[in-house]
N, C-alpha and C positions, 0 to 999 in steps of 0.2 A: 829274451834274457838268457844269458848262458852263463854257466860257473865252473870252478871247476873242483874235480872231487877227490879228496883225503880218506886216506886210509890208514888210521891211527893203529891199526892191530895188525896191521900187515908186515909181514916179514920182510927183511931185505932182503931184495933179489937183484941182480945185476942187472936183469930190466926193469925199465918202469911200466911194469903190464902186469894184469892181475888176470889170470886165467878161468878160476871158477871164484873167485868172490866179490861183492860189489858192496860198495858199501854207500849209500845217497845220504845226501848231508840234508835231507828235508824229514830223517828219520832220526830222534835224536840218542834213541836208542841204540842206534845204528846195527838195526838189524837184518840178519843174513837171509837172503834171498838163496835159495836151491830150486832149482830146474834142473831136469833131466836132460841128459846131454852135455855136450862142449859149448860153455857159452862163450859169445863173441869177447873177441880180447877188446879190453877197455884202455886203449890212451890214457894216461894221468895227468901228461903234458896238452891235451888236445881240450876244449872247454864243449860240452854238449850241453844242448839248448834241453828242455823237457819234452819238445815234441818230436826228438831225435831218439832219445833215451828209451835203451831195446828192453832195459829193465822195469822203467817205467810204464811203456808201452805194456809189456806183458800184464803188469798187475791190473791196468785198468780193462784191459781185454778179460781178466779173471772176473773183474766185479761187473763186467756189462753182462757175464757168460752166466755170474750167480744171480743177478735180480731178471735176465731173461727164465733163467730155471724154477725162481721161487714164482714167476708169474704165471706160469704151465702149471706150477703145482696146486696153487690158489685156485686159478679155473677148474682144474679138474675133482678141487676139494669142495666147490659150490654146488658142483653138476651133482656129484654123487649124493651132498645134502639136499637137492631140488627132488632126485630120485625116492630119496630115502622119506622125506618129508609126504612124498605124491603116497608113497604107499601106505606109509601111518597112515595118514589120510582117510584112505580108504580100508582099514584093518581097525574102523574104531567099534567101540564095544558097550553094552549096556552094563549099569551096576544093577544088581538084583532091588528092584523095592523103590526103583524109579520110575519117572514119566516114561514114557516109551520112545519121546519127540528128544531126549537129552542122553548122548551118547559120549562115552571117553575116546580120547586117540593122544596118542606121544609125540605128535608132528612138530612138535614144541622143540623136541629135539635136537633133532638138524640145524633147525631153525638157530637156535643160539649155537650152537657150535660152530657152523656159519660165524656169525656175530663176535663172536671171541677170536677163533684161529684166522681169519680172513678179514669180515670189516662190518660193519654195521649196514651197511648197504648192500655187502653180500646175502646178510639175512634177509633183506626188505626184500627183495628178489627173487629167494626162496619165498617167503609168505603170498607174493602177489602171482608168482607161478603157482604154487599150492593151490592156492584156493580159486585162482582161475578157473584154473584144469576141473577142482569141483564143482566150480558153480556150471562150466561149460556144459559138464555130461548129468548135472542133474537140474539144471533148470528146465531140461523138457519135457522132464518127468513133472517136476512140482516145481512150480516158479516160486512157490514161497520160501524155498532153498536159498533165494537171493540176502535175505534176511538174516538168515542163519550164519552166510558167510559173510556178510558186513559186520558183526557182532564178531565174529572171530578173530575174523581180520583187526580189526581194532585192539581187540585183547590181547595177540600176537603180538602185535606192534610195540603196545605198552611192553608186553613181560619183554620180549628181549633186549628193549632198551635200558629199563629199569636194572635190569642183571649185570650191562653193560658198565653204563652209570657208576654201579656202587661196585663194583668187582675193580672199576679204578682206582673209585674213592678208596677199598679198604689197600689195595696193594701200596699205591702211593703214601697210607698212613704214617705216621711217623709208630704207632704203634707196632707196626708187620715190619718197618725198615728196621729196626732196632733187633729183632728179631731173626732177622733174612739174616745180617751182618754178624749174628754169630752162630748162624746155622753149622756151617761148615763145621765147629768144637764139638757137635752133637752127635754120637753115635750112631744115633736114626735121626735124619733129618728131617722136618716137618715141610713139605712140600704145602706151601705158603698160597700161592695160584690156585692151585684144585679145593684148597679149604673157603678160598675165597668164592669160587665159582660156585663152592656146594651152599654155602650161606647167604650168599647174593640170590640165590637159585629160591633156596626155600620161603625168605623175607620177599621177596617179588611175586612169589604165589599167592600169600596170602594178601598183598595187596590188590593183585588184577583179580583177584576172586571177590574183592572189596567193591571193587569199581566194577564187575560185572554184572552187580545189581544195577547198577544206570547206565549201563548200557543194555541192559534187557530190556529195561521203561523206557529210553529214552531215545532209543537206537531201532531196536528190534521190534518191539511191540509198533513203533509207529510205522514201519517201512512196511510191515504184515497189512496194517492198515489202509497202508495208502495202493499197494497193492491189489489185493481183494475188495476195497470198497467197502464192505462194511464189517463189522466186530463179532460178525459170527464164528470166525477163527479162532479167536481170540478168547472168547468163551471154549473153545472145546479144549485150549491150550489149560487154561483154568479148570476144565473138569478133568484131562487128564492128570495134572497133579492132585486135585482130590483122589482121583481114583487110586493113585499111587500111594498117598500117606492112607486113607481108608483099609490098604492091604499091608503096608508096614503097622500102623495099630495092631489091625487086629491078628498081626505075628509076636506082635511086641505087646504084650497088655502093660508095660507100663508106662510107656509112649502112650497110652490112648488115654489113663487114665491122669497125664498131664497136662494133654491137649486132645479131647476126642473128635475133633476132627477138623477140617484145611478154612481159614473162616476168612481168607482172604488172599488173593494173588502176590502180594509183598510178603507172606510168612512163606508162602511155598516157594518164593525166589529163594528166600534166607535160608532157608529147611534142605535145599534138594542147591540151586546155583552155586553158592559157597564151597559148602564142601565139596564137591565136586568138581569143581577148578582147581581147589587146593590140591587136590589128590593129582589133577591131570598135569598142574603145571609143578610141583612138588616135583612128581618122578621124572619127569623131563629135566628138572635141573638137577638132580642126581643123575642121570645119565650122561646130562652134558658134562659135568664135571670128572666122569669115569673117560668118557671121550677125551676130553682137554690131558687127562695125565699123557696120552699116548702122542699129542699133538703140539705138546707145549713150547716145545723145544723149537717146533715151526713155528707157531704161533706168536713168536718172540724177532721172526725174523722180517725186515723190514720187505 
């Protein structure tokens, strides 16, 4: 198909040639294209196809140049969260007045920032590199590591999806659209995204810290099981949190004289699990959300 092209704002000149301006009738705008240089003189009288058009050509040569560029950037923004995630990983840490076997780490991190700026499947990738790479260099130390990282795994999976999930739901809201739409009148504008990330972030802690009571029973405890054969484990898993709330009472006397002491394996899940997810998956989405201000702007781009 070929047509041919007007130029409504062009001055008269004694030729019919337009030397630096182009104006394409598929633009209704008719907006000016600038390139550097002397561009080809364009025929008025002469009809050019689209697959001829040196104007056209350019721009889509620009947007195969821009989605080759944002896909280098994405790779190299997964590798650094795979890196980033490997090291939390291994930099986790004890809370004071805990079991000894339940450690924190911020690997969570990465992992949704991953998930947000990139894609949800970028995160999956992180998680399954992560905890590989763990289980790889400590299952031959203690194969019942395997355990530990099937339960994580799992919990990962939920919080980043969950943060994903609802961090659309709130944006898409009509309640934040109404809001974005007269941002710009606002003297300090309330960056709408990162408030979302930070609330999606903290409501998805406490839910996977909800659910990581069944997945300790249902998940964890049994693969311990099936692993070692018999429930001797499993008991010592159970006296280590006695031993743990036995030393928080008696730092705390009035902790003890509310419950003096662990009188079954489901309160020391509720007592020590809970909180302790909240905490670890809490300051991970606060940090992804600090991450996401810096990102967003990419984050945004297809």
């Amino acid at each position: 198909m070929s047509y041919r092209h007007y130029g409504s704002n062009i001055p008269e000149r004694k030729a019919d040639v337009v030397p630096y301006e182009y104006y394409s009738k598929h633009r209704s705008s008719h907006r000016r294209y600038h390139t550097k240089g002397k561009l080809p003189e364009q025929n008025l009288n002469v009809s050019v196809s689209d697959d001829e058009n040196p104007y056209l050509l350019a721009e889509e040569s620009d947007k195969k140049q821009q989605t080759k560029t944002n896909i280098i950037a994405k790779a190299v923004i997964t590798f650094v969260c795979i890196a980033a995630a490997l090291g939390m990983n291994f930099l986790s840490f004890r809370l004071p007045y805990t079991p000894d076997l339940l450690t924190v780490d911020f690997s969570a991190f990465p992992e949704l920032l991953a998930c947000l700026v990139v894609h949800p499947l970028a995160a999956l990738l992180v998680i399954i590199l992560k905890n590989g790479a763990y289980l790889a260099i400590g299952y031959s130390e203690t194969p019942t590591v395997a355990a530990s990282v099937a339960n994580k795994t799992m919990l990962d999976i939920i919080f980043v999806l969950l943060v994903w999930l609802m961090f659309r739901l709130i944006i898409r809201s009509e309640f934040v659209t109404k809001r974005v739409q007269r941002r710009d009148d606002m003297e300090r504008p309330v960056n709408a995204e990162v408030i979302a990330v930070l609330v999606s972030g903290v409501i998805a802690a406490v839910i996977v810290s909800l659910v990581s009571v069944i997945t300790f029973k249902k998940l964890l405890l049994p693969i311990l099981l099936n692993i070692l054969g018999d429930d001797g484990y499993i008991n010592l898993i159970y006296y280590k949190y006695q031993q743990a709330y036995g030393n928080l009472a008696e730092r705390f006397g009035a902790i003890k004289k509310i419950m003096p002491e662990l009188t079954s394996f489901r309160t020391g899940i509720i007592i020590y699990n809970i909180p302790m997810n909240v905490f670890k998956y809490a300051v991970s989405g606060v940090l992804a959300s600090a991450g996401y201000i810096l990102l967003q702007d990419f984050a945004k781009k297809e």
